[in-house]
mmCIF file of the C-alpha atoms, coordinates in Angstrom:
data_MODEL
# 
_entry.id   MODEL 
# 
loop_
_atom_site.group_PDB 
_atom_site.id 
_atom_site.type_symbol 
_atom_site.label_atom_id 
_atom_site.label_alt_id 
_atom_site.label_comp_id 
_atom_site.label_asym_id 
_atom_site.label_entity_id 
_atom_site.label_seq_id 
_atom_site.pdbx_PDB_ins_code 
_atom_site.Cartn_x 
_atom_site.Cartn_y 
_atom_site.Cartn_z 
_atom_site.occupancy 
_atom_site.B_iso_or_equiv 
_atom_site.pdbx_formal_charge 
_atom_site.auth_seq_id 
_atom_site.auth_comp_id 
_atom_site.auth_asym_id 
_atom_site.auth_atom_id 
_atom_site.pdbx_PDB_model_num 
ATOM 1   C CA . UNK A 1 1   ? 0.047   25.033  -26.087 1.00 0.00 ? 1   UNK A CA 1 
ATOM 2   C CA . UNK A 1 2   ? 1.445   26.064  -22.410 1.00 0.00 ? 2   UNK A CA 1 
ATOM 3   C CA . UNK A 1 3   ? 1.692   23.316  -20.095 1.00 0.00 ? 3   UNK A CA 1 
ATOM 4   C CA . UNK A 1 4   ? 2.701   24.265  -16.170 1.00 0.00 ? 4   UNK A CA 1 
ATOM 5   C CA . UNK A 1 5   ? 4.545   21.004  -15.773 1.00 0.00 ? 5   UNK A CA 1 
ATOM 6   C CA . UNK A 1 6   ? 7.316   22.601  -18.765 1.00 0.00 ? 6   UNK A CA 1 
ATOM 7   C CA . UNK A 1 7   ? 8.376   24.887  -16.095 1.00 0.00 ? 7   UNK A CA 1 
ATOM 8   C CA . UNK A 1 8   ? 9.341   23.107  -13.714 1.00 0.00 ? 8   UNK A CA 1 
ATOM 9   C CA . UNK A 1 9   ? 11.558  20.674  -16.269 1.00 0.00 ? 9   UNK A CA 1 
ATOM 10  C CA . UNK A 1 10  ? 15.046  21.263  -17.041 1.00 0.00 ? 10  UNK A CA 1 
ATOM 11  C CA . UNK A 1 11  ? 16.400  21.807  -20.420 1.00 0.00 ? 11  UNK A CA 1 
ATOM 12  C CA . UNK A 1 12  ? 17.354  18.580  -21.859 1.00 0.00 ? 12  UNK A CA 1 
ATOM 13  C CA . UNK A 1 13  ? 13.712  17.201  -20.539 1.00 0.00 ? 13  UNK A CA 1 
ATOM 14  C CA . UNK A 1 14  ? 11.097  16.481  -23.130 1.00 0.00 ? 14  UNK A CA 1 
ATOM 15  C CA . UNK A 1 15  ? 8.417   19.309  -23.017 1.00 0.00 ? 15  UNK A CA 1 
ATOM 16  C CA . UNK A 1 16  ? 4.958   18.480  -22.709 1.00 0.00 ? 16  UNK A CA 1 
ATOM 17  C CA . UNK A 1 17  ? 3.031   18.790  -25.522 1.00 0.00 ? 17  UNK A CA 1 
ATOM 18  C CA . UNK A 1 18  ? -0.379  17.699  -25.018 1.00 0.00 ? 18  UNK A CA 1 
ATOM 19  C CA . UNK A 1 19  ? -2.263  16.254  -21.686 1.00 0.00 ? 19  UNK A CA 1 
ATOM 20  C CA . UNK A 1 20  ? -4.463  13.250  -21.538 1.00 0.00 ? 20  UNK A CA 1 
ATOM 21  C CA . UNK A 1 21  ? -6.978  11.706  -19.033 1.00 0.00 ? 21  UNK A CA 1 
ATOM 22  C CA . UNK A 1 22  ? -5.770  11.399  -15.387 1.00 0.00 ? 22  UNK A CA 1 
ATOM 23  C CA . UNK A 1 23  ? -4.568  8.238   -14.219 1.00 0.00 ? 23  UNK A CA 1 
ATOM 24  C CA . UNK A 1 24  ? -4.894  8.749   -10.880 1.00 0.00 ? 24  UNK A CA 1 
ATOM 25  C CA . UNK A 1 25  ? -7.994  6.665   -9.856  1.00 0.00 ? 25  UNK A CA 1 
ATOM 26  C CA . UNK A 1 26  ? -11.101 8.271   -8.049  1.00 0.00 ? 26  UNK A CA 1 
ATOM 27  C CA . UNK A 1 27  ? -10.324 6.774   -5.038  1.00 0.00 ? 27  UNK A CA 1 
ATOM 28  C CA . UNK A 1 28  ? -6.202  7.675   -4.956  1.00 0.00 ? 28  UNK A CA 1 
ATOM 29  C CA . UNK A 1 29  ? -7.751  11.464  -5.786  1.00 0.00 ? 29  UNK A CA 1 
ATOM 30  C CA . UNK A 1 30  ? -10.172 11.344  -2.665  1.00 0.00 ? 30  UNK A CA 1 
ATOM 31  C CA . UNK A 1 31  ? -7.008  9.820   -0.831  1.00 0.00 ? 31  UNK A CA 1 
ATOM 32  C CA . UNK A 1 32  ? -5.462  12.422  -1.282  1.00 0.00 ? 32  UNK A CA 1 
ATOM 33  C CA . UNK A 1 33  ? -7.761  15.358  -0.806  1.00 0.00 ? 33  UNK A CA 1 
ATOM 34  C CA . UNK A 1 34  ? -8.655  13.635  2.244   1.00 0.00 ? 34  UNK A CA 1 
ATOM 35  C CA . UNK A 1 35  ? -4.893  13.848  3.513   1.00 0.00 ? 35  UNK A CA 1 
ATOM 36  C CA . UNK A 1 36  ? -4.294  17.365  2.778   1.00 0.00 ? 36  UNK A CA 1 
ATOM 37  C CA . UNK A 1 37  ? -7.918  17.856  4.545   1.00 0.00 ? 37  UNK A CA 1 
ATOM 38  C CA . UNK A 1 38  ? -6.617  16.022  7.425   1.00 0.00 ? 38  UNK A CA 1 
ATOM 39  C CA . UNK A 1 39  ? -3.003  18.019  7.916   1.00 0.00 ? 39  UNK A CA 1 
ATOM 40  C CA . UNK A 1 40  ? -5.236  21.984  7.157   1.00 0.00 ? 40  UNK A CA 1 
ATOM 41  C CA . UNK A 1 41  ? -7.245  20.635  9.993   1.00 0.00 ? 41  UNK A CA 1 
ATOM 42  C CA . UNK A 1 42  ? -4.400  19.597  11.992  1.00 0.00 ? 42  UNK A CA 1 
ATOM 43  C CA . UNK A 1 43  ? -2.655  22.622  11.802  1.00 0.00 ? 43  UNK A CA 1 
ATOM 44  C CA . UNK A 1 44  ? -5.744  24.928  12.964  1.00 0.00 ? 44  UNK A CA 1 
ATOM 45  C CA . UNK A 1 45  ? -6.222  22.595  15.556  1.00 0.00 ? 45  UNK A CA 1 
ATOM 46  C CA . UNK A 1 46  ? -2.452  22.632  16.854  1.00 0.00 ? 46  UNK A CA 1 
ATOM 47  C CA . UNK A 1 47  ? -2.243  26.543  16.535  1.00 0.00 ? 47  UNK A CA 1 
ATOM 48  C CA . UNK A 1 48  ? -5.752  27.914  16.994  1.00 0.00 ? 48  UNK A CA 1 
ATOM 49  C CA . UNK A 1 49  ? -7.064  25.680  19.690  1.00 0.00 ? 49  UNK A CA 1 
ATOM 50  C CA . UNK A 1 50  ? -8.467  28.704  21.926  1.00 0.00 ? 50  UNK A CA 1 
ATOM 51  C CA . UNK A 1 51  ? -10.764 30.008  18.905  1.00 0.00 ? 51  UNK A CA 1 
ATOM 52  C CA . UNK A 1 52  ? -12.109 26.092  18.186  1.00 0.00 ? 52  UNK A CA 1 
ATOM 53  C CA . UNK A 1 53  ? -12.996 25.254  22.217  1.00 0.00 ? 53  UNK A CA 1 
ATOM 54  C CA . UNK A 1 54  ? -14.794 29.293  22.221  1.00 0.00 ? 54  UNK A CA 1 
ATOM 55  C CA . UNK A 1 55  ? -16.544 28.083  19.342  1.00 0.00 ? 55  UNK A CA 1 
ATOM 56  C CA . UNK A 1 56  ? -17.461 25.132  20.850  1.00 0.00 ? 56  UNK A CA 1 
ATOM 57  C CA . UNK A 1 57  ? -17.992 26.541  23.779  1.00 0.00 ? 57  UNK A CA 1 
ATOM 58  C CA . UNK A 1 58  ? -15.658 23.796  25.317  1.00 0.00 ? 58  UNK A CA 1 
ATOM 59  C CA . UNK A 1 59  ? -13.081 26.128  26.771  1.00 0.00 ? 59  UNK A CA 1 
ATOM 60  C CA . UNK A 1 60  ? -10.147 24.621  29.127  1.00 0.00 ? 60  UNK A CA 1 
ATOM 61  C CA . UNK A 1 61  ? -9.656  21.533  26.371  1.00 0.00 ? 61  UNK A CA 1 
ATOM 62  C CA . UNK A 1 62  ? -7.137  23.162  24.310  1.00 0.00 ? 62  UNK A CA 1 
ATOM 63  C CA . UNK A 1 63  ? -4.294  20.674  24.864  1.00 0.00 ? 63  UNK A CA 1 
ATOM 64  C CA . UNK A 1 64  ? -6.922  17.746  23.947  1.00 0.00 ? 64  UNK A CA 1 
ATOM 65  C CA . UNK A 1 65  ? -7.771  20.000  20.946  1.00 0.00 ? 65  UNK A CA 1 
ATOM 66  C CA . UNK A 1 66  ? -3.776  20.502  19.958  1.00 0.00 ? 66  UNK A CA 1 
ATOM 67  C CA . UNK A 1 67  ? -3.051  16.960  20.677  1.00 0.00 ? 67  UNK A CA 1 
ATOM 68  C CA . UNK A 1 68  ? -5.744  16.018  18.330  1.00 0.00 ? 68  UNK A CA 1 
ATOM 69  C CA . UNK A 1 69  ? -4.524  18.262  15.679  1.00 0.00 ? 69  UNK A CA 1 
ATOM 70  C CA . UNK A 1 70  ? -0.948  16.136  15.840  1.00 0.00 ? 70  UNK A CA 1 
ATOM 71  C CA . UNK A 1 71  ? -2.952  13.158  15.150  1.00 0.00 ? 71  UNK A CA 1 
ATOM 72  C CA . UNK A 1 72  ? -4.293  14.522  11.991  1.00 0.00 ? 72  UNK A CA 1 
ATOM 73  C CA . UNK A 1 73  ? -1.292  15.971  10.749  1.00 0.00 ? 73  UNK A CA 1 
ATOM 74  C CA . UNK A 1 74  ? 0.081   12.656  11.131  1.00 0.00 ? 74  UNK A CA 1 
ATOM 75  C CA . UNK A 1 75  ? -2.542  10.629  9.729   1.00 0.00 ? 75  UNK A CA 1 
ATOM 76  C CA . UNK A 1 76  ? -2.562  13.268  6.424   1.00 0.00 ? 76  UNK A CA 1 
ATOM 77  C CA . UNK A 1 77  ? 0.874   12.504  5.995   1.00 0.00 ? 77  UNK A CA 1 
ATOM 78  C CA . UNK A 1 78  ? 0.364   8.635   5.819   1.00 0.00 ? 78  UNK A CA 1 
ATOM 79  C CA . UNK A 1 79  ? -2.833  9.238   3.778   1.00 0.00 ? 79  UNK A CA 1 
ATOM 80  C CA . UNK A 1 80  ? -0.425  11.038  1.032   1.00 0.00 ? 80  UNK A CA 1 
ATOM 81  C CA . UNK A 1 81  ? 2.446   8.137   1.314   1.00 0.00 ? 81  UNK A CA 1 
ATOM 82  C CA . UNK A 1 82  ? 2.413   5.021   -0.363  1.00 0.00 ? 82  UNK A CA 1 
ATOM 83  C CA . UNK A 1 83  ? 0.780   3.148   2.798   1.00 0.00 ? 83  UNK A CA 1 
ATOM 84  C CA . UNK A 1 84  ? -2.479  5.664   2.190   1.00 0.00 ? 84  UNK A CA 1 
ATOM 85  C CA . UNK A 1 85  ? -4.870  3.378   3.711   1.00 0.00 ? 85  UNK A CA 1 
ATOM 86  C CA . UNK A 1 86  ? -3.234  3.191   6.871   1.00 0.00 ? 86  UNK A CA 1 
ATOM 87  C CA . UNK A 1 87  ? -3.761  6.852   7.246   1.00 0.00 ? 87  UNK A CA 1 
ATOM 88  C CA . UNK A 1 88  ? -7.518  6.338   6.200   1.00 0.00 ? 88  UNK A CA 1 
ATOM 89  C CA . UNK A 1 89  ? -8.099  4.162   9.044   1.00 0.00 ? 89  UNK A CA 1 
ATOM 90  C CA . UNK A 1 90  ? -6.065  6.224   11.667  1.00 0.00 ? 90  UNK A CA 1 
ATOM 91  C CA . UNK A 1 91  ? -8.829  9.214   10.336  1.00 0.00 ? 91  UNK A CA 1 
ATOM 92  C CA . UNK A 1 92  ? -11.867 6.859   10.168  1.00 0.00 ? 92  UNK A CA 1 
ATOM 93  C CA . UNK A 1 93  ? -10.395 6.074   14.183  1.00 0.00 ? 93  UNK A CA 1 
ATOM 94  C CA . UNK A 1 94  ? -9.677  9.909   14.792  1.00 0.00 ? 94  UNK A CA 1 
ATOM 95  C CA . UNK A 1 95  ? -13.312 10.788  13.891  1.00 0.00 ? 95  UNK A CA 1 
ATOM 96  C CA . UNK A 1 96  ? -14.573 8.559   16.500  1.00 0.00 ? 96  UNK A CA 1 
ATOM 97  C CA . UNK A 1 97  ? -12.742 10.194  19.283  1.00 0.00 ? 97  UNK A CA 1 
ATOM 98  C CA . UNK A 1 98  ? -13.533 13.384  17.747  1.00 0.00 ? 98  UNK A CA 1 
ATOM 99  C CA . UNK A 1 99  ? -16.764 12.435  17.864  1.00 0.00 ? 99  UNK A CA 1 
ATOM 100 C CA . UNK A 1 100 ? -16.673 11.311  21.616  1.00 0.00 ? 100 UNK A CA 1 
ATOM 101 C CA . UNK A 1 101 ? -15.095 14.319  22.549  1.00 0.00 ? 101 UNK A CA 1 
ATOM 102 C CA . UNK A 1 102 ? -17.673 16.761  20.934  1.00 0.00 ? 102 UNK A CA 1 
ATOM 103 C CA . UNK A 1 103 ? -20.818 14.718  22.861  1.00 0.00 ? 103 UNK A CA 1 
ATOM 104 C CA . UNK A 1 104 ? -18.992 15.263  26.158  1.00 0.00 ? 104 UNK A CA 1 
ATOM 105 C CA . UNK A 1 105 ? -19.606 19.317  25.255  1.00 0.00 ? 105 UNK A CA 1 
ATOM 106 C CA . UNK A 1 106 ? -23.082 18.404  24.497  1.00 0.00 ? 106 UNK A CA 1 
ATOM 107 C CA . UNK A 1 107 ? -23.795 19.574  28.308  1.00 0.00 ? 107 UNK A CA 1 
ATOM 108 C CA . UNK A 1 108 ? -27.464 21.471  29.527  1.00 0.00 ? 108 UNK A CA 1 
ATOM 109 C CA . UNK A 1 109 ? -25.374 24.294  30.442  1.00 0.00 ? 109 UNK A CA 1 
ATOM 110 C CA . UNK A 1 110 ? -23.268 24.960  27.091  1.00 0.00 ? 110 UNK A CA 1 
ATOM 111 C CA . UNK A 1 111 ? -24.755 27.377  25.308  1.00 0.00 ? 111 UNK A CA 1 
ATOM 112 C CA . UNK A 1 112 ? -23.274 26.458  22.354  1.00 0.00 ? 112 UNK A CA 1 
ATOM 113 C CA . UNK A 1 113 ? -24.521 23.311  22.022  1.00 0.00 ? 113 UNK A CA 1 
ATOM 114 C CA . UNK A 1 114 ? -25.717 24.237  18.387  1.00 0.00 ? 114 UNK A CA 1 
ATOM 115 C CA . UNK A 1 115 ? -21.823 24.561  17.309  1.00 0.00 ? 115 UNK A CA 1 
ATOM 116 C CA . UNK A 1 116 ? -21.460 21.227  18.658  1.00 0.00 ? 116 UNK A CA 1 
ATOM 117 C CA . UNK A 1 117 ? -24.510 19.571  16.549  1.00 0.00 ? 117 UNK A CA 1 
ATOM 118 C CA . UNK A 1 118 ? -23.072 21.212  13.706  1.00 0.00 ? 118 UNK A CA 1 
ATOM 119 C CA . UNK A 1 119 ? -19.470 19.845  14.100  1.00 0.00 ? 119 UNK A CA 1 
ATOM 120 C CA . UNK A 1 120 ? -20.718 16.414  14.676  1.00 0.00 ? 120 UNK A CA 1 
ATOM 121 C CA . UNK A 1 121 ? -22.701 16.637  11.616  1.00 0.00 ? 121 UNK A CA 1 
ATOM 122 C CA . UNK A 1 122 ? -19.541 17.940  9.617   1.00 0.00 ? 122 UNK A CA 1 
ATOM 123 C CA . UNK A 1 123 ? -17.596 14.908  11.683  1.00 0.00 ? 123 UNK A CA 1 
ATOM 124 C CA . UNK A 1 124 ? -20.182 12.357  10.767  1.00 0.00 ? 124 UNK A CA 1 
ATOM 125 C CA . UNK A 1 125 ? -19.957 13.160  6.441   1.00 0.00 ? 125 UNK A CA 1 
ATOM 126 C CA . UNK A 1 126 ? -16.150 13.216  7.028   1.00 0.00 ? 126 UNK A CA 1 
ATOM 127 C CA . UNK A 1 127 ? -16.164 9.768   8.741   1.00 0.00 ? 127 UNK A CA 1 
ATOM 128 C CA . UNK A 1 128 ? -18.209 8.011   6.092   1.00 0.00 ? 128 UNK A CA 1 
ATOM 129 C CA . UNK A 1 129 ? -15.886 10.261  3.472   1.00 0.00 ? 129 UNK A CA 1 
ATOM 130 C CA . UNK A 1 130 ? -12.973 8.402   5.089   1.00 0.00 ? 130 UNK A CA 1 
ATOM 131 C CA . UNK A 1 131 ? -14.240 4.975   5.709   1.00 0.00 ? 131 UNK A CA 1 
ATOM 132 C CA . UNK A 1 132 ? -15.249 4.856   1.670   1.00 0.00 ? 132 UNK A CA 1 
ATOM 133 C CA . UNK A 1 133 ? -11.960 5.949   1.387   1.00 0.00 ? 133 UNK A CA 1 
ATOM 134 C CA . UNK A 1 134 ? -10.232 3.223   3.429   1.00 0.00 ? 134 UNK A CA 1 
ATOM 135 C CA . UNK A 1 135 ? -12.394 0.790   2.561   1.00 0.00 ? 135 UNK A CA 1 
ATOM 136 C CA . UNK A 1 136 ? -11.565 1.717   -1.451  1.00 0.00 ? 136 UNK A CA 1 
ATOM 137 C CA . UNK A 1 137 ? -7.970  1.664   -1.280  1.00 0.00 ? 137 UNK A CA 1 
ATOM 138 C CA . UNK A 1 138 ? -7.412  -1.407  0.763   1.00 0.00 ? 138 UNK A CA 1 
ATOM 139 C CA . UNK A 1 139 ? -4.872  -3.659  -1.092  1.00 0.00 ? 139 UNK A CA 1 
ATOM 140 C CA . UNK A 1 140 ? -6.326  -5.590  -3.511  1.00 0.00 ? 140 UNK A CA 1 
ATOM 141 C CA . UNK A 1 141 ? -5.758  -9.539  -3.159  1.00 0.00 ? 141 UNK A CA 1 
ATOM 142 C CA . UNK A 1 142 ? -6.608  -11.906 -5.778  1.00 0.00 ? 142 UNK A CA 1 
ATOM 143 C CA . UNK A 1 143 ? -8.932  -14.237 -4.953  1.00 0.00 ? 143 UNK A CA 1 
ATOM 144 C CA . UNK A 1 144 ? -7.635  -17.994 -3.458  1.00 0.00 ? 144 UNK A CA 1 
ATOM 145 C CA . UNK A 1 145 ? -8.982  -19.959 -6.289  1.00 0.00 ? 145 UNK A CA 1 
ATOM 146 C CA . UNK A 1 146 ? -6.372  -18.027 -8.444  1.00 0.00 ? 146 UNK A CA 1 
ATOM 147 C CA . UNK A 1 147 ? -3.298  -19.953 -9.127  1.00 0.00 ? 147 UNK A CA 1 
ATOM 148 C CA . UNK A 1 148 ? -0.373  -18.365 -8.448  1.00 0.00 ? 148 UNK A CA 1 
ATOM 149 C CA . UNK A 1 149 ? 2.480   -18.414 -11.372 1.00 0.00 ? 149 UNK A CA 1 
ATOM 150 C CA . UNK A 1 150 ? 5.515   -20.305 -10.882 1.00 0.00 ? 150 UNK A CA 1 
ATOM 151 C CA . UNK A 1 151 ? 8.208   -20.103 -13.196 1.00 0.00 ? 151 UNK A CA 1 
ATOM 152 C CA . UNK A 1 152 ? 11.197  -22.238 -12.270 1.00 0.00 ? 152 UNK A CA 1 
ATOM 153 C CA . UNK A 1 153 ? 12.410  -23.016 -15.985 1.00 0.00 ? 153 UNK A CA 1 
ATOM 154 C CA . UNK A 1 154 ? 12.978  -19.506 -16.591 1.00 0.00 ? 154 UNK A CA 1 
ATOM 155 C CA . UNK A 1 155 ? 16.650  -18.258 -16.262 1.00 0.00 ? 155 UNK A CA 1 
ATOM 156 C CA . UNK A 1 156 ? 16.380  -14.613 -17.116 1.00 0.00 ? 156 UNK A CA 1 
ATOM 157 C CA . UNK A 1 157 ? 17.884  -15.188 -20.343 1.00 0.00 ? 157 UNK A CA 1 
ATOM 158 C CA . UNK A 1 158 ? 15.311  -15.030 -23.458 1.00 0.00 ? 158 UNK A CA 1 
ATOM 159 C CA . UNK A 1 159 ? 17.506  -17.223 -25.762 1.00 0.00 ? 159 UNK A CA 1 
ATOM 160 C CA . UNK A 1 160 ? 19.019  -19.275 -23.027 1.00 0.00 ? 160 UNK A CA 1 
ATOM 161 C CA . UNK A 1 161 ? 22.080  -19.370 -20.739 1.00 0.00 ? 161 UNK A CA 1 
ATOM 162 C CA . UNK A 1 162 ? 24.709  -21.120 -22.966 1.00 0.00 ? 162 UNK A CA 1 
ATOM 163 C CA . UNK A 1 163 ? 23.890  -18.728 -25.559 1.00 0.00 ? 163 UNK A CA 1 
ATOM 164 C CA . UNK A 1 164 ? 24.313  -16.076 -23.295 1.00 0.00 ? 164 UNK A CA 1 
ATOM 165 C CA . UNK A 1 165 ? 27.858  -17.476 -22.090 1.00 0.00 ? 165 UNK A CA 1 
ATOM 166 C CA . UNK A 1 166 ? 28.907  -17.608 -25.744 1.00 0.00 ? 166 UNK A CA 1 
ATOM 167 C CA . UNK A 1 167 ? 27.931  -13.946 -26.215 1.00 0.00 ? 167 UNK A CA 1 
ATOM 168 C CA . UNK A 1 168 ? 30.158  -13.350 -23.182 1.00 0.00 ? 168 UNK A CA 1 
ATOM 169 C CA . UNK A 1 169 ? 33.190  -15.341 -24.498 1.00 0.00 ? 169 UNK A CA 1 
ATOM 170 C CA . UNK A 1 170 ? 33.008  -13.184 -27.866 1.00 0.00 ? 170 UNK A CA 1 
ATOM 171 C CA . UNK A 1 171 ? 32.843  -10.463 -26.406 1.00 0.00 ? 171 UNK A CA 1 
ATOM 172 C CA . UNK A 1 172 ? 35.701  -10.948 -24.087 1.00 0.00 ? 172 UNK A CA 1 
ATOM 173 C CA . UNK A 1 173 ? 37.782  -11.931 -27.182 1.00 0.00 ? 173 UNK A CA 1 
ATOM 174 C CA . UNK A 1 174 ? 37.213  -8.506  -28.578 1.00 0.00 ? 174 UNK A CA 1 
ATOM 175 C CA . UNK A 1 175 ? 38.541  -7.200  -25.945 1.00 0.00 ? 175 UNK A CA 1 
ATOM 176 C CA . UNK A 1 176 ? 41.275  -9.087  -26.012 1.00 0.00 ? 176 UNK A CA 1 
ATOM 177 C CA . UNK A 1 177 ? 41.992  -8.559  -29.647 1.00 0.00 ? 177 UNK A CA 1 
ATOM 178 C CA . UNK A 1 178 ? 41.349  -4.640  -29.231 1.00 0.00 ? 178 UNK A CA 1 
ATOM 179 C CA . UNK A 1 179 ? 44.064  -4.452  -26.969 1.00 0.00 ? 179 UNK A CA 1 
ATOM 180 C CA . UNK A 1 180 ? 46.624  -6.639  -28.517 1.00 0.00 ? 180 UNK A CA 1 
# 
């Protein structure tokens, strides 16, 4: 059977003979969708900014609209690290300025006040998308009535430490016999 992930490994790698279940966790997987979300919108909003405030019809806010779009590249990249929930909470905090920012277009004279409903309908799914998100892969703590472990008996060594010194002494007078 062809796996994709055989191409990629080089020649003295195991291949890859059969796949199994994920075990990436719902959560890490929404994560992570989330993040690359996060840096696609980023990037439109850093290099498109004129076509999203004519949309909008919120024209003259383009450098709110690019600075915005550095925010979400930047919390996409911390929603892919290994410190993903801090980037879910700088999105869940990103949507409520983007938020903000949309109702100040919500003006009598916009026409295009229906674009702007729409986007902060999109915004609104997105921010409960994210909080789940953060609120899922917040570090997990065990409980206080849990007793923590302590092992101060334990050296390291499963048969003990002056067995593991005598090991050391026969084999350092192997070495000294190999050489002599």
């Amino acid at each position: 059977m062809f796996h994709f992930s055989n191409i990629v490994r080089t020649k003295g790698d195991p291949k890859i003979l059969e796949g199994g279940p994920s075990l990436k966790r719902p959560e890490d997987q929404l994560a992570r969708a989330l993040g690359w979300f996060s840096i696609g919108l980023g990037v439109v909003e850093l290099f498109a900014p004129r076509r999203l405030t004519a949309t909008l019809g919120m024209e003259g806010h383009e450098p709110l609209v690019r600075a915005f779009g550095v925010r979400e590249i930047l919390a996409g990249i911390m929603s892919l690290s290994v410190d993903r929930n801090a980037g879910l909470w700088a999105r869940v905090g990103g949507d409520g300025l983007d938020a903000a920012a949309l109702l100040s277009g919500l003006t009598s004279d916009n026409p295009k006040k229906g674009n702007i409903a729409l986007a902060l309908l999109m915004v609104g799914g997105i921010a409960m998308l994210d909080y789940r998100a953060a609120q899922d892969t917040k570090p997990r703590r065990p409980p206080r009535e849990t007793r923590r472990k302590l092992y101060p008996n334990r050296s390291g060594f499963p048969k003990g430490l002056a067995n593991a010194k005598s090991g050391a002494k026969q084999i350092a007078a192997q070495a000294t016999a190999e050489r002599s």
